[in-house]
C-alpha positions in Angstrom: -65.3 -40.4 1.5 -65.5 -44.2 0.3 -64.3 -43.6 -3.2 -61.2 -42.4 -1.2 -60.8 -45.1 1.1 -61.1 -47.0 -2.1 -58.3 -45.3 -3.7 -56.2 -45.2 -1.2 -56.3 -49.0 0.1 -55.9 -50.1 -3.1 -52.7 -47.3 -4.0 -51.5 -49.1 -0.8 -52.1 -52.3 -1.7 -51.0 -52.4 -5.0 -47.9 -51.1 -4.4 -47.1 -54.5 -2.5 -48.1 -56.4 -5.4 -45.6 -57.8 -7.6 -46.0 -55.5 -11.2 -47.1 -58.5 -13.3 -49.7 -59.5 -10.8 -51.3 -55.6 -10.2 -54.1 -55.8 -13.1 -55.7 -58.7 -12.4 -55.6 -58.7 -8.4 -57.2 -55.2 -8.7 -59.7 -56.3 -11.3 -60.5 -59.3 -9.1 -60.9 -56.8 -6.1 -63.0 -54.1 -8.2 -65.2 -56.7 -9.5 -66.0 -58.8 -6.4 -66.9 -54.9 -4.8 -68.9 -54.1 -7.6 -71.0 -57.2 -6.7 -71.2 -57.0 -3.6 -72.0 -53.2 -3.5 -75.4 -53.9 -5.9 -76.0 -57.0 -3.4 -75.3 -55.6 0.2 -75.1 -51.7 1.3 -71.9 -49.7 -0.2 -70.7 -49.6 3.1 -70.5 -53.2 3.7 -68.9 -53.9 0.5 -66.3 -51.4 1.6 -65.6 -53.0 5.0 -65.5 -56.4 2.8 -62.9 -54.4 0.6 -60.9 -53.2 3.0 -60.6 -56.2 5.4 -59.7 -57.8 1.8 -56.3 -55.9 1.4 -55.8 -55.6 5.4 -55.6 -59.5 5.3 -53.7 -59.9 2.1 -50.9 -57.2 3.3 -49.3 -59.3 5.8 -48.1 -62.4 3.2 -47.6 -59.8 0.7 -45.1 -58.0 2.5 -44.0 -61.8 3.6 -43.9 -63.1 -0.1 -41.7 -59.6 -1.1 -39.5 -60.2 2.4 -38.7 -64.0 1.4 -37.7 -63.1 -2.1 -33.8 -63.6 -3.4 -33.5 -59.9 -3.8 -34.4 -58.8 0.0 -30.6 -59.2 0.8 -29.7 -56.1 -1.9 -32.4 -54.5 -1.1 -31.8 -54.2 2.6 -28.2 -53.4 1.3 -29.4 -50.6 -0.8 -31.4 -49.3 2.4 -28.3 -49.2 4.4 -26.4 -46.8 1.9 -29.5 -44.7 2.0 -29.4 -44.7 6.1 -25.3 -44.1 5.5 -26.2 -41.3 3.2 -29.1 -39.7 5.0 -26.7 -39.7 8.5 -23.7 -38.3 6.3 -26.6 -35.5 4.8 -27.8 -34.8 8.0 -24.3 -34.5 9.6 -23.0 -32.0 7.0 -26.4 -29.8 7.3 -26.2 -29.8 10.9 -22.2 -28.5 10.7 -23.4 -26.1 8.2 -26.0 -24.2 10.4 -24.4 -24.7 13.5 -22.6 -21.8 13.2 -26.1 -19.6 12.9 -28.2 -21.3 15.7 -26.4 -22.9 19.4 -26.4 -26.6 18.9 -28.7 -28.3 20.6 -31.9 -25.6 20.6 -35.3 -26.2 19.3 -34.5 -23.9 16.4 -31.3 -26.0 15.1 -33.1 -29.6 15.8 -36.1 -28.2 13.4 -34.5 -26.4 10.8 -31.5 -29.1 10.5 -34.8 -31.6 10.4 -36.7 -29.4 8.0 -33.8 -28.8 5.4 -32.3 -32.4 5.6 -36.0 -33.5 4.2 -35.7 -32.4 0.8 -32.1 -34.6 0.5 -34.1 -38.1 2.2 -36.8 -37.5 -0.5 -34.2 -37.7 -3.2 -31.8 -40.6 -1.5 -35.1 -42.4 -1.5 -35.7 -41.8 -5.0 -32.2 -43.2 -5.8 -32.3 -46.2 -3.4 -35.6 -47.4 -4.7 -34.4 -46.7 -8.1 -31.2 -49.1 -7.9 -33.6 -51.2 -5.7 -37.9 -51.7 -5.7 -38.0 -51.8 -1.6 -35.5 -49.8 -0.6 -37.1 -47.1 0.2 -39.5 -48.2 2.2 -37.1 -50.5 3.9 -34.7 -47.4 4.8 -38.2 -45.7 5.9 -38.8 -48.6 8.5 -34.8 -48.0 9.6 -35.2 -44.4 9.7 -38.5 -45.3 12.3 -36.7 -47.4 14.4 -34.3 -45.6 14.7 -35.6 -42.3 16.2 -37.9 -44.5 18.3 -34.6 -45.7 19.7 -33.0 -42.5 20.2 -36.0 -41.2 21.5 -36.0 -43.8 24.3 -32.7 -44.1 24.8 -31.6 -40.1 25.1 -32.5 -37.8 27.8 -32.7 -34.7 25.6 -35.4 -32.1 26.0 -37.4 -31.8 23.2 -40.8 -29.8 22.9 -43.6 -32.9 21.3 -44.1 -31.4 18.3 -39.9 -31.5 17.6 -40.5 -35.5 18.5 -43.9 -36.0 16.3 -41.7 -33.8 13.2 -39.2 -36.0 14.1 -40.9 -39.4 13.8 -43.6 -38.2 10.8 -40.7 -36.0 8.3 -37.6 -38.4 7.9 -39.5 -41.5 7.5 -42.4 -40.0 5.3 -39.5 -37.9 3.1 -37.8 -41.4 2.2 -41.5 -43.0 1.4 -42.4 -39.9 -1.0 -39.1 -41.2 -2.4 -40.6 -44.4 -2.9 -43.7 -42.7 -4.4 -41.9 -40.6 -6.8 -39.7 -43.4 -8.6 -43.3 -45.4 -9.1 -44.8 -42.8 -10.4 -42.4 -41.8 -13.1 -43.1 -41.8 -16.7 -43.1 -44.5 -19.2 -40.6 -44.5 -21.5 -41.6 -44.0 -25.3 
């Protein structure tokens, strides 16, 4: 279980570090745990690890946010958001005609089959731009939270849950796949 937490807070953190700074901030991180794992209990160097990269993600996020390139990259974001609404429009027309608009059964399957196209428009925003994925994840959030406030539509809570865990995490995968792509030989 702590080799996971490891693994993961440090996937997470690192993909908040600029590239050229990755290998030796994780070094730094792995080395300083190593220590203090043959020094204190395991456990406490992972609470030291983790409160590490839970106080370091707040001005790296900052640093990345007050960089020239935030403007394209919140630019980028917005064509995603245009796109997925324009992907999202043209599924729902398309399986309108099967299900009455408006049931549970058209809200999931126009949910569930609009996924696939956010995970590539993620892919494509972060490839033109290193944030913009995420960025048009954080939209995609705040914007159902608003709709879900705002709209008086019945909705069972699993529909609302899909609905704030699918569109957001589809454009993050996104993200994930267009950092995990192969070097070039």
């Amino acid at each position: 279980m702590r080799h996971r937490a490891l693994h993961a807070a440090m996937w997470l953190f690192l993909r908040l570090v600029p590239e050229r700074e990755r290998e030796p901030l994780a070094g730094d991180l792995a080395e300083e745990y190593a220590l203090r794992a043959k020094t204190t209990s395991s456990s406490a160097a992972l609470k030291w690890y983790l409160q590490q990269v839970c106080a370091s993600v707040p001005p790296l996020l900052w640093a990345s946010f007050t960089r020239a390139a935030w403007i394209s990259t919140v630019g980028v974001a917005l064509l995603a958001y245009i796109a997925v609404g324009v992907v999202e429009f043209i599924v729902n027309w398309a399986i309108s005609n099967s299900f009455a608009t408006g049931t549970v059964a058209h809200n999931a399957l126009g949910l569930f089959v609009t996924a696939p196209m956010v995970v590539l428009i993620g892919y494509f925003a972060a490839r033109f731009r290193r944030g913009a994925a995420l960025v048009l994840a954080a939209m995609m959030l705040l914007a159902i939270t608003a709709m879900t406030l705002l709209t008086t539509e019945s909705l069972p809570p699993w529909l609302r849950v899909a609905y704030f865990c699918v569109g957001p995490a589809a454009a993050f995968i996104g993200s994930a796949l267009r950092s995990h792509r192969p070097a070039r030989s």
